[in-house]
C-alpha positions as CSV (number, residue, x, y, z in Angstrom):
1,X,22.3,-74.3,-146.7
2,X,20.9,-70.8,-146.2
3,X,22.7,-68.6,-143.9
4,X,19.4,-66.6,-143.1
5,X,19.2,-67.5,-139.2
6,X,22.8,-66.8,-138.5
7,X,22.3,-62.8,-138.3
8,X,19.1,-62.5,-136.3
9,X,21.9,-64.3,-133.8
10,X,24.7,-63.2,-134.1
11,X,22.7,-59.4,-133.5
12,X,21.0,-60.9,-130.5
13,X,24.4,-62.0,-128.8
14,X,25.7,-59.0,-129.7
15,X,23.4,-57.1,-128.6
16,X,23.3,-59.1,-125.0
17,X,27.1,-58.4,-124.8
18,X,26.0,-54.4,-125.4
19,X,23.6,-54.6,-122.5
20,X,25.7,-56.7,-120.5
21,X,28.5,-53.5,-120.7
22,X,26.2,-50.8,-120.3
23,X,25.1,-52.1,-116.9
24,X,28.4,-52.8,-116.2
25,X,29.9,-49.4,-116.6
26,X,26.2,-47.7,-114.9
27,X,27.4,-49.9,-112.1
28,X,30.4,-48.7,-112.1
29,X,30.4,-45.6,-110.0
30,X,29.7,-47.5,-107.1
31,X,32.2,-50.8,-108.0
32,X,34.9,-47.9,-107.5
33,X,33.9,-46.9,-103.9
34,X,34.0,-50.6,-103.1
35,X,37.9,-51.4,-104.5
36,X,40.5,-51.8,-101.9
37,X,43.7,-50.7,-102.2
38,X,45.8,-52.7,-99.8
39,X,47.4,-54.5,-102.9
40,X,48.6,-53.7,-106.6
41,X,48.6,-49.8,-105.9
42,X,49.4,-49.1,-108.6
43,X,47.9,-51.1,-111.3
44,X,44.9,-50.9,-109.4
45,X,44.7,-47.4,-109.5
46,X,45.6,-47.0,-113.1
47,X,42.5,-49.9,-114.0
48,X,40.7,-47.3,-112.2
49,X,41.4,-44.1,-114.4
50,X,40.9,-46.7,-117.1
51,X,37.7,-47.8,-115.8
52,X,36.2,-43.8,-115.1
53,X,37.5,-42.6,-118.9
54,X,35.7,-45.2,-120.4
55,X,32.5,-44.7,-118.6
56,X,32.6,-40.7,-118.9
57,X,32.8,-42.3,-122.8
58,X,30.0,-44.8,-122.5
59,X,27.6,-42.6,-121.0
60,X,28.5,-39.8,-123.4
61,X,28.0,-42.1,-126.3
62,X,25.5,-44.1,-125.5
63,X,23.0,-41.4,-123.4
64,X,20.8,-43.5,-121.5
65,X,17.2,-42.7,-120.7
66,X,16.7,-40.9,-117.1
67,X,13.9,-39.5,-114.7
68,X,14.2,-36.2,-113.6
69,X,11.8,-33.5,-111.5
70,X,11.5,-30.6,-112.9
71,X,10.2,-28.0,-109.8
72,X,8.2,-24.9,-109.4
73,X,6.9,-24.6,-113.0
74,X,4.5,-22.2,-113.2
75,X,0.6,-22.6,-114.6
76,X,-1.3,-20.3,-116.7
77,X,-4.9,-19.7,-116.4
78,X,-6.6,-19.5,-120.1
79,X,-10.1,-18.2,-120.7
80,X,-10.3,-15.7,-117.7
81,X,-12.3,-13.9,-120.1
82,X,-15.2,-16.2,-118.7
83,X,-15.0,-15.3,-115.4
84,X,-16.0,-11.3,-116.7
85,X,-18.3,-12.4,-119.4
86,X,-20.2,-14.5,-115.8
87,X,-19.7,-12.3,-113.6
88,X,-17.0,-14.6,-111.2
89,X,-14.0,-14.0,-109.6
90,X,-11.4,-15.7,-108.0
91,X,-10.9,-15.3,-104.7
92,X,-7.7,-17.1,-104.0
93,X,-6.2,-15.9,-107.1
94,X,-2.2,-16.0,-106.7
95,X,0.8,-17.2,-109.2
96,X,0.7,-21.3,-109.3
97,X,3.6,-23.6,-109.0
98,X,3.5,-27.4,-109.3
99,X,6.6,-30.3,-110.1
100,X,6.6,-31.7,-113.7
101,X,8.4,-35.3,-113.9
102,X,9.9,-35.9,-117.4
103,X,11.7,-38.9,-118.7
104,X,14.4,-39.2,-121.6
105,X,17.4,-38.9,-122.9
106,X,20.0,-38.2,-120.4
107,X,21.4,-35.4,-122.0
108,X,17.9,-33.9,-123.6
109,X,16.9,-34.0,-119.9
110,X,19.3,-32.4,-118.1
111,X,19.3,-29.7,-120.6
112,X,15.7,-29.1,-120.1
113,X,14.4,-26.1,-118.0
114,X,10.7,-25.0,-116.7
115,X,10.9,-22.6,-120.1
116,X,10.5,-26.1,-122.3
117,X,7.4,-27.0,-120.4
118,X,4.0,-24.9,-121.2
119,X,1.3,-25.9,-118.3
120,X,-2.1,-24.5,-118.4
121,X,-5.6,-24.6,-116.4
122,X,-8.7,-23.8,-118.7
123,X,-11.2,-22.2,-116.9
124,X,-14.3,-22.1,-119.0
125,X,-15.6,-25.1,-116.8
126,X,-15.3,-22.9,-113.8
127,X,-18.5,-21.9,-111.8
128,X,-19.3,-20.4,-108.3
129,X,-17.7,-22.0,-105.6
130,X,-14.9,-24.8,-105.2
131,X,-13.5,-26.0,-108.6
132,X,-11.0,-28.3,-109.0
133,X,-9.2,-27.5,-112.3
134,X,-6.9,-29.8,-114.6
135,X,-4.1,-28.5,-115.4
136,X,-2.7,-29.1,-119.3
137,X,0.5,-29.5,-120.0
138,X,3.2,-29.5,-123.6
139,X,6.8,-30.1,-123.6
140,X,9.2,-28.0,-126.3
141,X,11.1,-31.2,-126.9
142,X,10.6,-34.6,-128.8
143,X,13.1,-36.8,-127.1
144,X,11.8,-36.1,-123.8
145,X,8.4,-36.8,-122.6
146,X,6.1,-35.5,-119.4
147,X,5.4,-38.3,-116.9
148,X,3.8,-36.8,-114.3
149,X,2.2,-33.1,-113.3
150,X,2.2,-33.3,-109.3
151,X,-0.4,-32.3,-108.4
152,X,-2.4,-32.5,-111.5
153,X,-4.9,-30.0,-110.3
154,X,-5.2,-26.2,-108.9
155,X,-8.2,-25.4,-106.4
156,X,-9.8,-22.3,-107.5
157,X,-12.5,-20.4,-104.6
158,X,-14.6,-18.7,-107.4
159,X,-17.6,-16.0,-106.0
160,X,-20.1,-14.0,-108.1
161,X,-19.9,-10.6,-108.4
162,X,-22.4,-8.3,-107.0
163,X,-22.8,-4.3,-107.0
164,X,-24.7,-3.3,-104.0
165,X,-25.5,-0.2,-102.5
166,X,-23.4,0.5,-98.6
167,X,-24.6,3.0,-96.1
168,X,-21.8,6.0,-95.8
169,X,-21.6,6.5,-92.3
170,X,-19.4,9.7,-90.4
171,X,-16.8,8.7,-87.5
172,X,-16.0,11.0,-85.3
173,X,-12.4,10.4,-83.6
174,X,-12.4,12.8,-80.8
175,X,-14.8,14.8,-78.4
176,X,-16.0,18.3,-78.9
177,X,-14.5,21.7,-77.2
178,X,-16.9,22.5,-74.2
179,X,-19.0,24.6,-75.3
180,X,-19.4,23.0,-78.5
181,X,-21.7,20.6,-80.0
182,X,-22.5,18.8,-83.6
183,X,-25.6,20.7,-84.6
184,X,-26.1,19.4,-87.8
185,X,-24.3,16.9,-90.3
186,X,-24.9,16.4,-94.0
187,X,-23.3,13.9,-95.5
188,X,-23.7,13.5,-99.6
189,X,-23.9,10.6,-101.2
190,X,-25.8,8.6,-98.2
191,X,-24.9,5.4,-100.0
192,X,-22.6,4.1,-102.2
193,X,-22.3,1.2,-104.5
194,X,-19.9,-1.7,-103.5
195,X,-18.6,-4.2,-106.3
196,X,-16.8,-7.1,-105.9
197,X,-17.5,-10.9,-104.6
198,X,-20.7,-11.9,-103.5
199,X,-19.3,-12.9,-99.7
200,X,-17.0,-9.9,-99.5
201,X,-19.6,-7.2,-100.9
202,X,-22.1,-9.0,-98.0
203,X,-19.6,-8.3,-95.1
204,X,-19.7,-4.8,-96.1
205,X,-21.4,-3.5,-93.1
206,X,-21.0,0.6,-94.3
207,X,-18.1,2.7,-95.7
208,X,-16.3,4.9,-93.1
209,X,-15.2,8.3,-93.0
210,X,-13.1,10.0,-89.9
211,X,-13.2,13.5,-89.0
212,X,-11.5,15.4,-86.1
213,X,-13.6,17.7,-84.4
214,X,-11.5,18.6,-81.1
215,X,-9.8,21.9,-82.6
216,X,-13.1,23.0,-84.7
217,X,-14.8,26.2,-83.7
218,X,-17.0,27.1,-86.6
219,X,-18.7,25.5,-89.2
220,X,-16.6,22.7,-91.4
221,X,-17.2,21.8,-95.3
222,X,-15.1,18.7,-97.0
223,X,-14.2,16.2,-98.7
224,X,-13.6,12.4,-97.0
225,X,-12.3,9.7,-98.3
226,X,-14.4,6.4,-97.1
227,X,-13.0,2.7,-96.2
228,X,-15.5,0.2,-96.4
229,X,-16.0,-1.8,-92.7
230,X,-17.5,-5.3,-91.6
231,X,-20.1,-5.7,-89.0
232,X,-17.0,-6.0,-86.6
233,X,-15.1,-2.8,-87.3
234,X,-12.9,-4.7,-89.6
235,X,-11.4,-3.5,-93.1
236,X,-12.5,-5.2,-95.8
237,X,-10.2,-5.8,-98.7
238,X,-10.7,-6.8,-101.9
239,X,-13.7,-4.8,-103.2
240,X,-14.1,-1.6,-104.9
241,X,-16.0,1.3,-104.7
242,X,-18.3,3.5,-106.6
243,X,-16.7,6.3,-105.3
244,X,-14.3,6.7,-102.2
245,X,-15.5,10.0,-101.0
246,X,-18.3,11.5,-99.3
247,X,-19.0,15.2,-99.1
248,X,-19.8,16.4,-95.4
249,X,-21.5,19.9,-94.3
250,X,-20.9,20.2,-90.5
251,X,-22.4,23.0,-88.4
252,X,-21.1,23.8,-85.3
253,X,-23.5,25.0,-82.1
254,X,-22.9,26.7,-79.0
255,X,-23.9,26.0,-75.7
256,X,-24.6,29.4,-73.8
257,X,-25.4,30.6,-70.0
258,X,-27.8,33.2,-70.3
259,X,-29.2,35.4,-67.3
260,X,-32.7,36.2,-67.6
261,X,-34.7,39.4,-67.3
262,X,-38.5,39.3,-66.7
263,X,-40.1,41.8,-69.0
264,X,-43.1,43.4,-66.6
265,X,-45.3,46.2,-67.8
266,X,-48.2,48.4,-66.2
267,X,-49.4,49.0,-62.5
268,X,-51.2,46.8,-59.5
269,X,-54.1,48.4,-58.1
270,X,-54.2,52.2,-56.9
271,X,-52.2,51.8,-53.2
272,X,-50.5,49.1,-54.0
273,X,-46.9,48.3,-54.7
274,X,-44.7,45.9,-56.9
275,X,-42.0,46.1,-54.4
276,X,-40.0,42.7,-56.2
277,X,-39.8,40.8,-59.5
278,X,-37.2,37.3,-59.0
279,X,-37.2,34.9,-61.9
280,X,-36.3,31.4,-61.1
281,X,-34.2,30.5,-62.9
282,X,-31.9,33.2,-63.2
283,X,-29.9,31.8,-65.9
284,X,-30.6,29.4,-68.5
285,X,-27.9,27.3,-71.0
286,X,-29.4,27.8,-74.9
287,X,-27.7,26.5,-77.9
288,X,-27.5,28.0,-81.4
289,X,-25.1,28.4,-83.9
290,X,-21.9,30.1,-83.2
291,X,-22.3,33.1,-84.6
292,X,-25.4,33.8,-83.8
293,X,-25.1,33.3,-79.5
294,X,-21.8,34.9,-78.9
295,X,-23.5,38.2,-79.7
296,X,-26.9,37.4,-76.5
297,X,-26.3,38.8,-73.3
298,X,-29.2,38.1,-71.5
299,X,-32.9,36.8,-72.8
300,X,-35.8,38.6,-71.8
301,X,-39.3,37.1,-71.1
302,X,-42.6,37.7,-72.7
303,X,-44.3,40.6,-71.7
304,X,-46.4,40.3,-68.3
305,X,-49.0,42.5,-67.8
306,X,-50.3,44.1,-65.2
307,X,-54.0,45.0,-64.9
308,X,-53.5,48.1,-62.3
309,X,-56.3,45.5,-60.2
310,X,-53.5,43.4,-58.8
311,X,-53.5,43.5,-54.9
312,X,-51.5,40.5,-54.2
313,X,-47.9,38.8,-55.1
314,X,-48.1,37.3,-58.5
315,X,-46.3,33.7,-59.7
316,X,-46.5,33.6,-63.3
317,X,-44.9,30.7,-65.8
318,X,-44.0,32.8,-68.8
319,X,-42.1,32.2,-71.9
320,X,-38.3,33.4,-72.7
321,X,-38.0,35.7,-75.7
322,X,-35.8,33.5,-77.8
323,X,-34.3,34.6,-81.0
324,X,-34.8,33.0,-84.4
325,X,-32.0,29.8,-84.0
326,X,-31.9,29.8,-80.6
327,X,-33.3,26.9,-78.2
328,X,-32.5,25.9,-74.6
329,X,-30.6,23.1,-74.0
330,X,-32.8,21.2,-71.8
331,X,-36.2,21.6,-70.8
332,X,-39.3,23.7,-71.8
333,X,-38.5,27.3,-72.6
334,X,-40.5,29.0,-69.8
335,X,-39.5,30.2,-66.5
336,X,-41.3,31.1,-63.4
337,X,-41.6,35.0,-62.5
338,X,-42.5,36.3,-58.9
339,X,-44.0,39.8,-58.8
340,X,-44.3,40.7,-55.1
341,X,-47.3,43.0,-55.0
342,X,-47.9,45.1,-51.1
343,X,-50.0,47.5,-50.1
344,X,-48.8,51.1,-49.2
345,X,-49.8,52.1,-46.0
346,X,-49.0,55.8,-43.8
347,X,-48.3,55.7,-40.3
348,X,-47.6,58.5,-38.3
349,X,-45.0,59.3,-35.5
350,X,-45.4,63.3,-32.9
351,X,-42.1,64.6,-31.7
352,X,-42.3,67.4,-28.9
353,X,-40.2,70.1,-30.3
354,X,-38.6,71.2,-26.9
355,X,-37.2,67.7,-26.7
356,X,-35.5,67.4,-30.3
357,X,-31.8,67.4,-30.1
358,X,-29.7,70.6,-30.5
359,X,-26.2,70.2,-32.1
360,X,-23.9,72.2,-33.3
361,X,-24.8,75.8,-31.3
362,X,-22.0,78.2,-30.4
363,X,-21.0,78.3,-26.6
364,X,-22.4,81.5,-25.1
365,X,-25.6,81.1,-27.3
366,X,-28.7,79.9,-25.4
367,X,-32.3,79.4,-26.9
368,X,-35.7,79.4,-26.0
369,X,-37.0,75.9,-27.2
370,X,-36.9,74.9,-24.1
371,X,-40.2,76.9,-23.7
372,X,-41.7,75.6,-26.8
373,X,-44.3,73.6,-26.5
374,X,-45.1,72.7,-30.0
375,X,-44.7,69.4,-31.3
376,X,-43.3,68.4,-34.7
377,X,-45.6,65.4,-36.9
378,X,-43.7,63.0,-38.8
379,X,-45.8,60.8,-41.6
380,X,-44.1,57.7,-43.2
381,X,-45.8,56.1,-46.6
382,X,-44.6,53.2,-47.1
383,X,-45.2,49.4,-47.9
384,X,-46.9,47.2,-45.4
385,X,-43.5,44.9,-44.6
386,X,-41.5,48.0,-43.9
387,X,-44.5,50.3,-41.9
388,X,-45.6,47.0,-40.1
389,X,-42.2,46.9,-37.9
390,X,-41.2,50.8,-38.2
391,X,-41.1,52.1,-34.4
392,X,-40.4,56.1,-33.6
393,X,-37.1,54.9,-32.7
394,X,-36.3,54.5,-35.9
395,X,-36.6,58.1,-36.7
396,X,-34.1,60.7,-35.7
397,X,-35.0,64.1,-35.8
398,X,-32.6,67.5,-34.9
399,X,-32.2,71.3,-35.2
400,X,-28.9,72.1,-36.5
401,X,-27.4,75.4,-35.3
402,X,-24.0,75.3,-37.4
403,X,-24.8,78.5,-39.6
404,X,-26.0,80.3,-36.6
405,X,-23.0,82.5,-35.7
406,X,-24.8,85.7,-34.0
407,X,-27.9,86.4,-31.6
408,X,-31.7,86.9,-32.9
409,X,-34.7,85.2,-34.5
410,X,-34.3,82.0,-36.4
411,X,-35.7,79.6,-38.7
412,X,-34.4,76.8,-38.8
413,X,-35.1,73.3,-41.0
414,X,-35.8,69.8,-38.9
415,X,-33.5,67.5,-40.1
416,X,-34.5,64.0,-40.6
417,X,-31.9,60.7,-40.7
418,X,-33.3,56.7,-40.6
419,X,-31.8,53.5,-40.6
420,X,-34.1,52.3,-42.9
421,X,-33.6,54.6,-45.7
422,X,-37.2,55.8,-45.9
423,X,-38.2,57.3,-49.7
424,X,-41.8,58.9,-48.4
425,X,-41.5,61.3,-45.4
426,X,-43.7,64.2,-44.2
427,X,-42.8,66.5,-41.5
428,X,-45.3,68.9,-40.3
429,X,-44.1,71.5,-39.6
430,X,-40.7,71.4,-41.8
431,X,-39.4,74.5,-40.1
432,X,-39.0,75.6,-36.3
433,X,-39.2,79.3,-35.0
434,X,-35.8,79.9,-32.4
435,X,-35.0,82.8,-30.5
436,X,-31.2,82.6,-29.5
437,X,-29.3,85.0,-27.5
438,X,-26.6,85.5,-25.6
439,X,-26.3,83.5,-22.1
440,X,-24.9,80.0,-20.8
441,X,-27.1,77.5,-19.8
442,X,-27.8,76.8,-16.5
């Protein structure tokens, strides 16, 4: 009879027996933790040896299939050239890491590395806003095979791209000296383009430059480099700009206390007086630029002119003088001017010449004004507030003998002294006729 059926079975148990061993020594690393050793020392512990040669052997020979993890094998984004050619961008761009489960070969497995395994995410799919990418993957080996990617997809935040224009806007970080004050402030560009993702570029509220001003004392020219800011005061990262400097022109003013002097020409009516001018006020703060107010003293009013008709005080509002550049601070430029106006009046005071005081005469000198009974007239012009409460008690008038050192006819001056200073005085007659001569009084 034909033998023909005899192999297929003899393979099959032999190939039972084969499986049957191979569990048997896979098995095995555990049937050794579970052997006691309270009997046979010996021969157990040699069976044991025995037992671990043959299975370093088996599994050496035969190489069973295993499952291993591969971790933190990294992905590579193809096609980014899409993203320019649309005008996207990612926004959570970073290096991406995912496991890769293989299955093989024991020792092709083990051997394998993340170098032997190519992953990649394609992203010509990708459009504006959340995408969720596949990620590709290849193995550099043909006994072992990928059975997994964990996860299997990287979440990509993609935004347009925009260019708009941003204000530039000039922060100042400190105060002013006193005296000083930000006059004017050019800054060049005024805005700026901002590129970058749509949401970012939008948060852009303007782009910031900081100056100092706290040691400046003249004008200030330069160049300052600009940070772009949100709404809230915040940095924002992650867009570009046009350019990152702004050219500033900053002129420095000067605030000023100036005293005032009322410019007043011509004369009030015939017999009157311009016996005052005040200004109110007397000083006024202006503002200009540096160089040009440290070199005012004091600011003179428009001309006021008088009409030679004016009988009374005058209150005028007039305009200051002010330079070209120079303003006041606060307020209209004008200032009020009081020209007090009186009218000159004479009155007139008689002094008995035998009462005027003598002074100064020589002991054994005696005169004869005693005898004389002339009388001396004093006439005061003056203005009406100062003749209205003048009294002859206010005039002292005297004959001083001091140069008189010998007997015989004299002429001497009447001397005049007031406490009130008196600028227009008449005395009729100036001079006294004196006889002196030797004798005592009695």
């Amino acid at each position: 009879m034909p033998q023909k059926n005899k192999t297929p079975f003899f393979f099959n148990s032999t190939k039972n027996m084969f499986v049957k061993a191979i569990n048997w020594i896979v098995k095995l690393p555990k049937a050794i933790f579970d052997i006691k050793l309270s009997h046979n020392t010996g021969t157990k512990i040699l069976s044991l040896a025995m037992a671990i040669l043959f299975w370093i052997f088996v599994m050496d020979q035969v190489d069973p299939e295993i499952t291993r993890i591969i971790e933190n094998v990294p992905v590579q984004l193809t096609n980014t050239q899409e993203l320019d050619q649309n005008n996207l961008k990612i926004m959570n761009q970073t290096d991406y890491f995912v496991n890769v489960e293989v299955t093989g070969r024991r020792n092709n497995v083990l051997s394998l590395n993340a170098k032997n395994i190519s992953l990649w995410a394609d992203l010509r799919s990708v459009r504006s806003g959340i995408n969720n990418v596949y990620i590709n993957s290849t193995i550099n080996s043909e006994s072992v095979s990928i059975k997994a990617v964990v996860p299997n997809e990287i979440v990509l935040t993609v935004d347009r791209v925009v260019s708009l224009p941003k204000p530039v806007q000039i922060i100042i970080s400190d105060q002013y000296q006193d005296t000083l004050y930000q006059k004017n402030l050019e800054v060049t560009p005024l805005e700026i383009k901002v590129t970058g993702p749509e949401s970012l570029v939008n948060s852009v509220s303007y782009l910031g430059g900081t100056i100092s001003v706290g040691t400046l004392d003249n004008d200030y020219q330069r160049e300052v480099s600009l940070v772009p800011y949100s709404f809230d005061g915040e940095v924002v990262n992650g867009v570009t700009l046009e350019s990152s400097y702004a050219n500033i022109s900053l002129t420095i003013g000067k605030n000023k206390s100036i005293s005032i002097e009322p410019l007043v020409t011509g004369v009030p009516a015939e017999g009157y007086k311009v016996v005052g001018i005040t200004v109110n006020p007397q000083n006024v703060t202006v503002q200009g630029d540096v160089t040009n107010i440290d070199d005012i003293t004091t600011l003179m009013t428009k001309e006021i002119q008088l009409n030679g008709d004016e009988t009374a005080t005058l209150i005028v509002e007039k305009e200051l003088n002010l330079p070209e550049g120079i303003t006041v601070s606060t307020g209209i430029p004008t200032v009020q001017v009081e020209i007090q106006i009186e009218e000159v009046q004479t009155k007139e005071f008689t002094f008995a010449i035998n009462e005027l005081p003598i002074v100064n005469l020589n002991q054994g000198f005696i005169t004869d004004l005693n005898s004389n009974d002339g009388v001396i007239t004093v006439k005061v012009t003056d203005i009406e507030s100062v003749i209205a409460g003048l009294s002859k008690n206010d005039l002292h008038l005297d004959l001083n003998f001091s140069n008189v050192t010998e007997a015989g006819n004299y002429r001497l001056i009447v001397n005049y002294s007031s406490v009130n200073n008196l600028e227009n005085i008449t005395i009729d007659p100036e001079y006294v006729d004196v006889n002196v001569s030797e004798g005592s009084t009695p």
